[in-house]
VEXDRENRO-602592 format. One record per residue: y negated, z negated, x negated of N, C-alpha, C in turn; chain. Coordinates in steps of 0.05 Angstrom, whole numbers, padded with zeros to 5 digits. Example, Ala and Ser with C-alpha at 12.3 -4.5 7.8 and 13.67 -1.06 7.14 Angstrom:
<sites>
+--------+--------+--------+--------+--------+--------+--------+--------+--------+-------+
!     nY !     nZ !     nX !    caY !    caZ !    caX !     cY !     cZ !     cX ! chain !
+--------+--------+--------+--------+--------+--------+--------+--------+--------+-------+
!  00114 ! -00156 ! -00264 !  00090 ! -00156 ! -00246 !  00066 ! -00156 ! -00264 !     A !
!  00045 ! -00142 ! -00257 !  00021 ! -00143 ! -00273 ! -00001 ! -00157 ! -00258 !     A !
+--------+--------+--------+--------+--------+--------+--------+--------+--------+-------+
</sites>
This chain:
<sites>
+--------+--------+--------+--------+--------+--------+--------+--------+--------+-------+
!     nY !     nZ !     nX !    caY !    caZ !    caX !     cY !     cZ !     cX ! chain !
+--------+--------+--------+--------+--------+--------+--------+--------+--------+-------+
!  00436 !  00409 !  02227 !  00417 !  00408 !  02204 !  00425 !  00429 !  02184 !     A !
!  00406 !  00448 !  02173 !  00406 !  00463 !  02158 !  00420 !  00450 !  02124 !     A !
!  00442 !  00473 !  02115 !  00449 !  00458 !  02088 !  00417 !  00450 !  02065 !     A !
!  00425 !  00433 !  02042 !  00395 !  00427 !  02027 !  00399 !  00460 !  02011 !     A !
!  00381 !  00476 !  02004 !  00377 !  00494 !  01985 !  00380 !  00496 !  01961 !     A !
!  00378 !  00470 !  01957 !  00382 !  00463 !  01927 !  00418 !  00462 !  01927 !     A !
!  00431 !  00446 !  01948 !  00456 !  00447 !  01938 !  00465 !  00475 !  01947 !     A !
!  00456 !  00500 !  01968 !  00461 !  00521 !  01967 !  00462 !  00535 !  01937 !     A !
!  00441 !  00533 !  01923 !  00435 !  00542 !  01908 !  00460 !  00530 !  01879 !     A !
!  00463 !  00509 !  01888 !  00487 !  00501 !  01864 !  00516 !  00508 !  01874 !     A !
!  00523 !  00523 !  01901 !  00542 !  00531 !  01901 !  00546 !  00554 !  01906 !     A !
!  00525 !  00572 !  01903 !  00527 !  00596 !  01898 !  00531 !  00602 !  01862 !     A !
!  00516 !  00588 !  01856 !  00516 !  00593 !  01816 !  00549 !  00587 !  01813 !     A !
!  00559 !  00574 !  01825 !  00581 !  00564 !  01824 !  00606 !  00575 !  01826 !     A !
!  00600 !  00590 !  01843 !  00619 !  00615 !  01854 !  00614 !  00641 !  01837 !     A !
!  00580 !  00644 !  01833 !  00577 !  00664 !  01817 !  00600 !  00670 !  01791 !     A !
!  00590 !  00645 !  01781 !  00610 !  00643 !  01748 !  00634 !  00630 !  01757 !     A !
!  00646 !  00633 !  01782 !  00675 !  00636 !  01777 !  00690 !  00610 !  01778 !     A !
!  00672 !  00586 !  01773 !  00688 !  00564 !  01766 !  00698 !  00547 !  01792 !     A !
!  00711 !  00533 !  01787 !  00723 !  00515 !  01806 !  00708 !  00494 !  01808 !     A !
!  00708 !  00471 !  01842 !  00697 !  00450 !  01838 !  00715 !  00428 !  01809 !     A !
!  00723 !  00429 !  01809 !  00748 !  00412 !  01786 !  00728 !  00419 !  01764 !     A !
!  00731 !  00442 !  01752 !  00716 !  00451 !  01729 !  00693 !  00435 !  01725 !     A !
!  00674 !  00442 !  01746 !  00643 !  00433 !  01735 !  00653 !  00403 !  01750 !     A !
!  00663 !  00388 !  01767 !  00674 !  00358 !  01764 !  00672 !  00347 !  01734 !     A !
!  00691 !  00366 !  01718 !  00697 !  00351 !  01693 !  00668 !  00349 !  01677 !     A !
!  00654 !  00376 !  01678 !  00635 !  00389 !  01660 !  00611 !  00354 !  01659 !     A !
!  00615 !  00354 !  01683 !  00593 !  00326 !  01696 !  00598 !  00303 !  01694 !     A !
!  00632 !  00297 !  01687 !  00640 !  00261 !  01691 !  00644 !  00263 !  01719 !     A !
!  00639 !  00267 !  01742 !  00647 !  00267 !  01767 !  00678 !  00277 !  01773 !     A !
!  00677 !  00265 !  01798 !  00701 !  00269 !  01818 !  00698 !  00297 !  01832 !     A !
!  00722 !  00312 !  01838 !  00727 !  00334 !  01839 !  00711 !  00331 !  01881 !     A !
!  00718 !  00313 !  01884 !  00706 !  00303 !  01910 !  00683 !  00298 !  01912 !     A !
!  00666 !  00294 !  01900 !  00640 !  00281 !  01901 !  00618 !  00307 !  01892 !     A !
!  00641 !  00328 !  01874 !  00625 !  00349 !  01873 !  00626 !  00367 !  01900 !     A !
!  00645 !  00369 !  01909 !  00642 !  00385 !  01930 !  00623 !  00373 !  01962 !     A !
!  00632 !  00352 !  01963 !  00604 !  00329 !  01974 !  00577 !  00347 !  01966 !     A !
!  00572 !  00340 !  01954 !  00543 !  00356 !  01944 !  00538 !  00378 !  01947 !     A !
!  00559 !  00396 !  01944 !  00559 !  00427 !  01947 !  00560 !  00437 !  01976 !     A !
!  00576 !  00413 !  01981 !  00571 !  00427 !  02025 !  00554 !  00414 !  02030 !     A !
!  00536 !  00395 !  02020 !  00512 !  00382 !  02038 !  00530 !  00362 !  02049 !     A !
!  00547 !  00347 !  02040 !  00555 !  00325 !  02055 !  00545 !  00294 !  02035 !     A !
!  00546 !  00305 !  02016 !  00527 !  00276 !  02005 !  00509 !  00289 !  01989 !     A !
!  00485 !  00274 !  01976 !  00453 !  00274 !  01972 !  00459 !  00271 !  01945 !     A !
!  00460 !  00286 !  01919 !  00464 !  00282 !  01895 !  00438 !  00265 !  01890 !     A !
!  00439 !  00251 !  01859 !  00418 !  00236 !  01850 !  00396 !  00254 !  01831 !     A !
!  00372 !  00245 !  01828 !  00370 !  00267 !  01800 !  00380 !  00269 !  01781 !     A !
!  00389 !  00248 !  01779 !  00410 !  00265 !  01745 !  00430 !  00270 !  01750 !     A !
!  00450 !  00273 !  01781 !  00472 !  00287 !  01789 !  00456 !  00314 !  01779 !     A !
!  00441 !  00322 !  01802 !  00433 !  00350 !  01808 !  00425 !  00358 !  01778 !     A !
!  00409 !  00345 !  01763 !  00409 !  00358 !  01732 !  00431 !  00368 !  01718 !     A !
!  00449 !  00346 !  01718 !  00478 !  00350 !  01708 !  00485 !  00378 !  01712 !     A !
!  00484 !  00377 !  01745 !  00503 !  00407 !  01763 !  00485 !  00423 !  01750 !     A !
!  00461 !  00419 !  01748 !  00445 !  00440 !  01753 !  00452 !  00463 !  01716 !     A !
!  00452 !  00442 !  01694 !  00454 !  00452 !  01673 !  00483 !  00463 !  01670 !     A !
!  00512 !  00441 !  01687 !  00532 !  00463 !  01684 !  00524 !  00480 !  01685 !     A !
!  00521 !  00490 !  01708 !  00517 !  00517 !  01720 !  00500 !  00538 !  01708 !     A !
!  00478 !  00530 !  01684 !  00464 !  00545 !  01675 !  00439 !  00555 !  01695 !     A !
!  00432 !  00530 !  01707 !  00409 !  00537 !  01727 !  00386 !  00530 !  01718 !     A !
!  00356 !  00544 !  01705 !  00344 !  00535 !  01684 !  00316 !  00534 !  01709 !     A !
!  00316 !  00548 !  01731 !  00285 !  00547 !  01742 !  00300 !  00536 !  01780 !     A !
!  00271 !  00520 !  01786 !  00265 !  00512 !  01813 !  00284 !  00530 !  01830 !     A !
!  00290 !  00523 !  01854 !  00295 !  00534 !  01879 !  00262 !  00552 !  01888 !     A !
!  00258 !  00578 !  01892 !  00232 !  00577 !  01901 !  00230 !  00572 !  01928 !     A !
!  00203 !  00570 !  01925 !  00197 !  00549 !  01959 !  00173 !  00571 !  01972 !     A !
!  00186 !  00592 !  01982 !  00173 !  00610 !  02000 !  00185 !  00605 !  02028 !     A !
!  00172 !  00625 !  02049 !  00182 !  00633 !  02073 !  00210 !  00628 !  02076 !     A !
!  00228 !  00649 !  02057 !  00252 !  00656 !  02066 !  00267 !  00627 !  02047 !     A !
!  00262 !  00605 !  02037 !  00271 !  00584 !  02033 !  00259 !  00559 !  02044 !     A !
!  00252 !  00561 !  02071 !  00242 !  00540 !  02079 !  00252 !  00516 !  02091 !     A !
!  00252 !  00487 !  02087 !  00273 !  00472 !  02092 !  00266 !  00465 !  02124 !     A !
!  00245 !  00473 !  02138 !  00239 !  00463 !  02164 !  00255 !  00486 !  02177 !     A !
!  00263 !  00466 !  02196 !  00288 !  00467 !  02227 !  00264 !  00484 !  02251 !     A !
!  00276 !  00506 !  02260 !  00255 !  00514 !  02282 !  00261 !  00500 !  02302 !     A !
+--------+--------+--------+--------+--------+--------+--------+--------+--------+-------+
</sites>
């Protein structure tokens, strides 16, 4: 199964700015484990996890949902 895009997308911002899972853990109230769960696609954040991550990180717009982000499996 393909990783979700959305948590692609939060672990790239993530890496972008440098920070550690620990870091944005704290930034969120979460476990340093539970963030990285989310970040490899091993667990399903909630919406207000993914808000949380999403605002650490300074992620202000959608995943776009074209062609080259498509979540269907060929």
């Amino acid at each position: 199964m393909a990783p979700n895009p959305q948590c692609a997308a939060l672990a790239a911002a993530m890496q972008k700015q440098g920070l550690s899972y620990a870091q944005v853990a704290q930034k969120i109230g979460k476990s340093e484990q539970h963030v990285i769960d989310i970040c490899t696609g091993a667990a399903t954040p909630t919406t207000d996890e993914f808000n949380a991550l999403a605002r650490a990180l300074g992620i202000t717009s959608a995943p776009p949902h074209d062609a080259a982000h498509s979540t269907k499996s060929t």
